[in-house]
N, C-alpha and C positions, 0 to 999 in steps of 0.2 A: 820556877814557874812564873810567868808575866802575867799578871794581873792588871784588870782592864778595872774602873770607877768612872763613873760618870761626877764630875763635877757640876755644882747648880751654886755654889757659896758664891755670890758674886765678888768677898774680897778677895777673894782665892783666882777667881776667871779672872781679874783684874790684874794680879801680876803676873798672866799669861797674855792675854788680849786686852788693850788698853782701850778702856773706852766700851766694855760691852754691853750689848741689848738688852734687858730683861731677860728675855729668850734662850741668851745665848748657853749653850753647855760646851763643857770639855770633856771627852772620853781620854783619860790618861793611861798611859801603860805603866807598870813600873816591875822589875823585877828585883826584888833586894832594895838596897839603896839606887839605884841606878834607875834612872825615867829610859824606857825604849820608845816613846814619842808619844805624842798625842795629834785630839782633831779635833776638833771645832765644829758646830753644829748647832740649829735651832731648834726648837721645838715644834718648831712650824713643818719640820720634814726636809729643812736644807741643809745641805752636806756644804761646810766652807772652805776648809782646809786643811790637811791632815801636814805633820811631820813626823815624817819613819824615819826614827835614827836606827833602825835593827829588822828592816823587813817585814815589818810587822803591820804592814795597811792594810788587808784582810780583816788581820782581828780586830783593828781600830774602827771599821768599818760595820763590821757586824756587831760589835758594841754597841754604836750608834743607831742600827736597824731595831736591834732586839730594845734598846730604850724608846725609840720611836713606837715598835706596836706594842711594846704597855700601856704608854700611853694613849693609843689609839689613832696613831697616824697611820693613812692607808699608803698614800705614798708620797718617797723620800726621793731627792732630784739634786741635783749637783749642774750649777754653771761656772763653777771654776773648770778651764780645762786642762788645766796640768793635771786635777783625776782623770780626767778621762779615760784612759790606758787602763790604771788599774782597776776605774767602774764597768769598763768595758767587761774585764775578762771576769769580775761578778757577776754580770748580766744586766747589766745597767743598758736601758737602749735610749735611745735620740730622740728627743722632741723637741725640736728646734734649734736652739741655741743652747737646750740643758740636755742633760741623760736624766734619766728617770726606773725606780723602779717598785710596783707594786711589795710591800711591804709584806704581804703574807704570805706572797707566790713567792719570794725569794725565797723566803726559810722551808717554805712545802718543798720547794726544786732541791735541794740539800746540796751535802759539796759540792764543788765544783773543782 
């Protein structure tokens, strides 16, 4: 079973992402020994970067949504657009230059 953690340990985010923001977290995957990818994300409700090594950007994704409304972010947005495809087929929509999408209505809509 792939188990998802959010990372917050900054020496920990540092040998992932050099140089990170306060902010920054990492939602990790791992199943056994084996990392299935990770993503990268602020607390501010921005999506940075994900890496799927095993198909797995859904669940890295919704990791990151369901840590964002604990903490009470309403909505999360992504201007990288190499997501975009697979924000899209979340239901991530377009505003502007970012996709975007309300935090509570995502998880109320259910699968997809």
């Amino acid at each position: 079973m792939i188990k998802v953690v959010i990372i917050s340990e900054k020496a920990v985010i540092e040998s992932i992402h050099p140089n990170p923001e306060p902010e920054l977290r990492i939602a990790w995957a791992q199943e056994g020994p084996e990392s299935r990818g990770y993503a990268a994300f602020k607390e501010n409700g921005e999506l940075l970067y994900a890496v799927d090594k095993d198909n797995i950007f859904e669940l890295l994704v919704r990791a990151e949504l369901n840590h964002l409304r604990l903490g009470g972010v309403e909505t999360a947005y992504c201007s990288n657009e190499a997501m975009f495809p697979g924000l899209y087929m979340l239901g991530f929509k377009d505003n502007g230059d970012k996709v975007e999408t309300n935090v509570e209505e995502f998880f109320a809509r259910g699968c997809h």
